[in-house]
Structure formats: C-alpha cells, structure tokens
C-alpha positions in Angstrom: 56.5 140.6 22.8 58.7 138.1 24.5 56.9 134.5 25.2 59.3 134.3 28.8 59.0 136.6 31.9 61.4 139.8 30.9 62.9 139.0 34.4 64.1 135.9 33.8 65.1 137.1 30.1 67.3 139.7 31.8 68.9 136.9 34.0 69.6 134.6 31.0 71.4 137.6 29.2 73.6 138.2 32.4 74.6 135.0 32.4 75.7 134.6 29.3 77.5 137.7 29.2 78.7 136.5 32.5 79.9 133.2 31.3 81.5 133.9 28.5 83.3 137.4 29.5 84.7 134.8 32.1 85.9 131.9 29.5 87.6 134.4 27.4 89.3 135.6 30.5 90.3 132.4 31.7 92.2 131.6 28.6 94.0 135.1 28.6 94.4 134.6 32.6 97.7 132.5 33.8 96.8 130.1 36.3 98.9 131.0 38.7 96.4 134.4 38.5 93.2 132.7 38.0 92.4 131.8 41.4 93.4 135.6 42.7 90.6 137.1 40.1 87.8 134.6 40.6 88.1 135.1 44.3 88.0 139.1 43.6 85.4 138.7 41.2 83.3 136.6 43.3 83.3 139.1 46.2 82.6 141.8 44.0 79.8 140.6 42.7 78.7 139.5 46.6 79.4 143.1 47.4 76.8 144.3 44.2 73.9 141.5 45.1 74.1 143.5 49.3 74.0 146.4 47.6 71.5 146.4 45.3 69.3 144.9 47.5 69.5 147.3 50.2 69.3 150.1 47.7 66.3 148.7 46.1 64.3 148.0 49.3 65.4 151.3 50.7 63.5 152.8 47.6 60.4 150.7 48.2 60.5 151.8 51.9 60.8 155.4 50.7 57.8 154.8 48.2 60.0 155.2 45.3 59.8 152.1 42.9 57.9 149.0 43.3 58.0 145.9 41.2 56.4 142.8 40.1 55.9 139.9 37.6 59.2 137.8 39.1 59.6 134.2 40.0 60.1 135.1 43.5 60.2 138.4 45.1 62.4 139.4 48.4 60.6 143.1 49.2 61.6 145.3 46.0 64.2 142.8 45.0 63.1 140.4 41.9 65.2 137.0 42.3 66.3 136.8 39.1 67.9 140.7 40.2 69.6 139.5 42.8 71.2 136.9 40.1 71.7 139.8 37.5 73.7 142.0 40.4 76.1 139.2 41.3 77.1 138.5 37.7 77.7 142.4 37.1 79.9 142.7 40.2 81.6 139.7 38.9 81.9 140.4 35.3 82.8 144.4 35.9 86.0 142.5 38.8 87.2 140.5 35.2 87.0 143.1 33.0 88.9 145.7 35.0 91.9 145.6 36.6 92.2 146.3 40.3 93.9 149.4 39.8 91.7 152.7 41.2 91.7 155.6 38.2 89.2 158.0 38.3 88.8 158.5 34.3 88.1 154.7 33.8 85.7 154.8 37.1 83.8 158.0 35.7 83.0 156.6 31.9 82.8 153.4 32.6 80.1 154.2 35.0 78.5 156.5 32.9 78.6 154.0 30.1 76.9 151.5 32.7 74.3 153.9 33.6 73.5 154.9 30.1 72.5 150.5 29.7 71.0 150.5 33.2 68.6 153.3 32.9 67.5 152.1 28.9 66.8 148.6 30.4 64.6 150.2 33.1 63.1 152.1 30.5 62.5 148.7 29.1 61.0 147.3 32.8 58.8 150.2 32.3 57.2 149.9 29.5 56.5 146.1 30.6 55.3 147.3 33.6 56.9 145.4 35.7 59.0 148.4 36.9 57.0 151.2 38.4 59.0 154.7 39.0 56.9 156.9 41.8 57.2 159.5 44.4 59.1 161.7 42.0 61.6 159.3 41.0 62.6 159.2 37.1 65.1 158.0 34.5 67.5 161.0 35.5 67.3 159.9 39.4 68.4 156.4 38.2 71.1 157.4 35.7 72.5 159.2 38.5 71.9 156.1 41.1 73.7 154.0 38.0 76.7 156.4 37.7 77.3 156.7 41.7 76.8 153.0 42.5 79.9 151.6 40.0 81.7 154.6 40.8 81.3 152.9 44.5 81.9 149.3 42.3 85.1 150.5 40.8 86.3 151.9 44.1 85.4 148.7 45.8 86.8 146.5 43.1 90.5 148.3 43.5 90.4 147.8 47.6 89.3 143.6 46.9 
C-alpha cells in the first residue's frame, strides 16, 4: 500500500515524466524551435485540462463515475487530475510532431488507452474511482482511444 494519497502519487509520476520528456527535448530542440514547441505544448496541454474536465463532470452529471480521496475536488475533477491532464497534453505536443497521420493517431491512442484504462483499474481497486450506471473498463478504453485521437488532431491544427 502506498503511505501518500494515490492522487497525488499519480501527479508526481506525470511530472516527472513531464519534466524530463521535456529536458531531453530541449537539448535535441534548436532554440530558434524551442519557443514554437513550448507554446504548442503548452496549449495542448490547456486544451487536455478543458477537456477532461468537462468530460469528467459531464460523466458525474450523467451518474457515471464519481470520485474521492483528493486534495481538493472541482465536481468529478480531482486537482491533482487537472495537473495530470495538462502535463499529458503537454508531454504527448513534445513527443509528436505537428504533422496529422492517421496510423500514428490510431496506435498511439490505443497505446494511451491501454495505460489509461489499467491506471483506472488501479483508481478502482483504491476506491477512489467508482465506475456506475453501466459504465466499465471497455467504455473508458474507448473514451481513452477517442479523446487522443481528438489530442493528435488538435495537436496537428496548434
């Protein structure tokens, strides 16, 4: 059992992924570039913090999910969420390129979904996360795959 609040765990993890996926970039990035894919990356990751939290308080409206145990709660939306969102908008903007392809869109999201869905399974089981109304793991998987498809759309337009 961890000895911290799995929220906040989850929010450390991001950010180190977060950080350091954005260090190695900035070596690897010429300067005259760097500015360009911060900006993009920041917006990006903007655009996945409104998105998740309307999609997650849409699904508490609709008596789908509800959560708890977090430092500070905005309706279904944990805090430390709304921290995890923005530095996977950011982190997917510096990992991939701006170009749209379909192929790299599809698995890429898939691959995301797979992690998504496993650390809900994780949210689950420390019942924090509570699935209801007939929502499951397939419903999110599919929620997973659809929203980054929309993230690797939005990423090309930014």
């Amino acid at each position: 059992m961890l000895s911290m609040n799995i929220w906040v765990f989850l929010l450390f993890t991001a950010l180190g992924i977060w950080g350091t996926v954005y260090l190695i970039a900035k070596e690897r990035t010429p300067k005259s570039k760097l500015r360009e894919l911060t900006s993009r990356a920041v917006k990006l990751g903007v655009f996945l913090l409104a998105f998740d939290f309307v999609f997650e308080n849409a699904g508490l409206l609709l008596g789908y999910w509800n959560t708890s145990g977090s430092i500070l709660q905005i309706g279904a939306v944990p805090i430390e969420v709304m921290g995890i969102a923005f530095c996977a908008g950011f982190t997917y903007a510096v990992l991939f390129q701006k170009r749209f392809d379909w192929q790299l869109g599809f698995f890429s999201s898939v691959w995301i979904a797979a992690a998504g869905t496993a650390i809900e399974a994780i949210l689950v089981g420390f019942e924090v996360l509570n699935y209801a109304g007939g929502w499951t793991s397939l419903h999110a998987f599919a929620a997973y795959v659809v929203a980054f498809m929309i993230m690797h759309k939005a990423n090309s337009i930014l």
